[in-house]
C-alpha positions in Angstrom: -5.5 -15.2 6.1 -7.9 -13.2 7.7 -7.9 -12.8 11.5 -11.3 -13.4 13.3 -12.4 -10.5 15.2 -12.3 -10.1 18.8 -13.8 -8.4 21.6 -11.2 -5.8 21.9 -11.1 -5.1 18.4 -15.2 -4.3 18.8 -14.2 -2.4 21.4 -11.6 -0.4 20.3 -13.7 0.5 17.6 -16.9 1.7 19.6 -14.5 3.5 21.5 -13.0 5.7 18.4 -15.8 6.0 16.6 -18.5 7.3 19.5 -15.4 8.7 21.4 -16.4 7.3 24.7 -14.6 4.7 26.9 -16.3 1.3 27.0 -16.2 -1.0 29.8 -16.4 -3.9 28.0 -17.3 -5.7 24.6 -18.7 -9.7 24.7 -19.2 -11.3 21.6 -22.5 -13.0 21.3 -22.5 -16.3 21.1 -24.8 -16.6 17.9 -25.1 -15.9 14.1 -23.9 -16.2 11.2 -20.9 -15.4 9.4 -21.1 -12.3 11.1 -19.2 -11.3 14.5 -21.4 -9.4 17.0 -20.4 -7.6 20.2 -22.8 -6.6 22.9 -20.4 -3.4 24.2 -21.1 -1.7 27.2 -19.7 2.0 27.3 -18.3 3.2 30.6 -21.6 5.8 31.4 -23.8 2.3 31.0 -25.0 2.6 27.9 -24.8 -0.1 25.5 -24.2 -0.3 21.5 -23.6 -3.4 19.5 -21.0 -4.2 16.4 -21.1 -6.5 14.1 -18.6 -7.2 11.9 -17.8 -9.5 8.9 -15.0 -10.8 6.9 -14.2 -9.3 3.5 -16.3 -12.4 1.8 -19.3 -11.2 3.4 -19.4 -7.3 2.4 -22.2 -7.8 -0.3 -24.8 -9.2 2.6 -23.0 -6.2 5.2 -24.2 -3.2 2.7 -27.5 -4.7 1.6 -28.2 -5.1 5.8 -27.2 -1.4 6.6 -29.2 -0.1 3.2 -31.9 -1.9 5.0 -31.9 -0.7 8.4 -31.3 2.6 7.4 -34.3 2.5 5.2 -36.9 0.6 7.3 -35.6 2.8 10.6 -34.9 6.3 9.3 -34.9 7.9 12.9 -32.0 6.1 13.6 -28.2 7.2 13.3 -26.3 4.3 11.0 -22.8 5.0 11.2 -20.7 3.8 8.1 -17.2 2.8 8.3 -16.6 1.3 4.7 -19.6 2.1 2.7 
């Protein structure tokens, strides 16, 4: 079984992959199949993750294709691609 996601999980990510320290990560409480964290770095800046369970990687990759193409001037950083 697959574990559901939690808030320090989305922030231990944020954390590794922007190298920053976050302050905290809340989970918003809508959507779905995917899990979504508001985080809030410690400098006050705020980033949000989402992730999803393996069942869901088809809809994952087709929505970072997608935000990649229709926002080019934004960074999209992969983890699994």
């Amino acid at each position: 079984m697959i574990a559901t996601p939690t808030e320090k999980d989305a922030a231990d990510i944020a954390g590794r992959l922007l190298r920053r320290p976050v302050l905290q990560a809340r989970r918003f409480p809508t959507g779905k199949g995917s899990f979504v964290f508001d985080v809030t770095l410690a400098d006050g800046d705020r980033v949000v993750v989402r992730m999803n369970t393996p069942n869901y990687v088809p809809l994952f990759k087709g929505a970072v294709h997608w935000s990649v193409t229709l926002r080019p001037d934004r960074k999209s950083t992969r983890l699994n691609s």
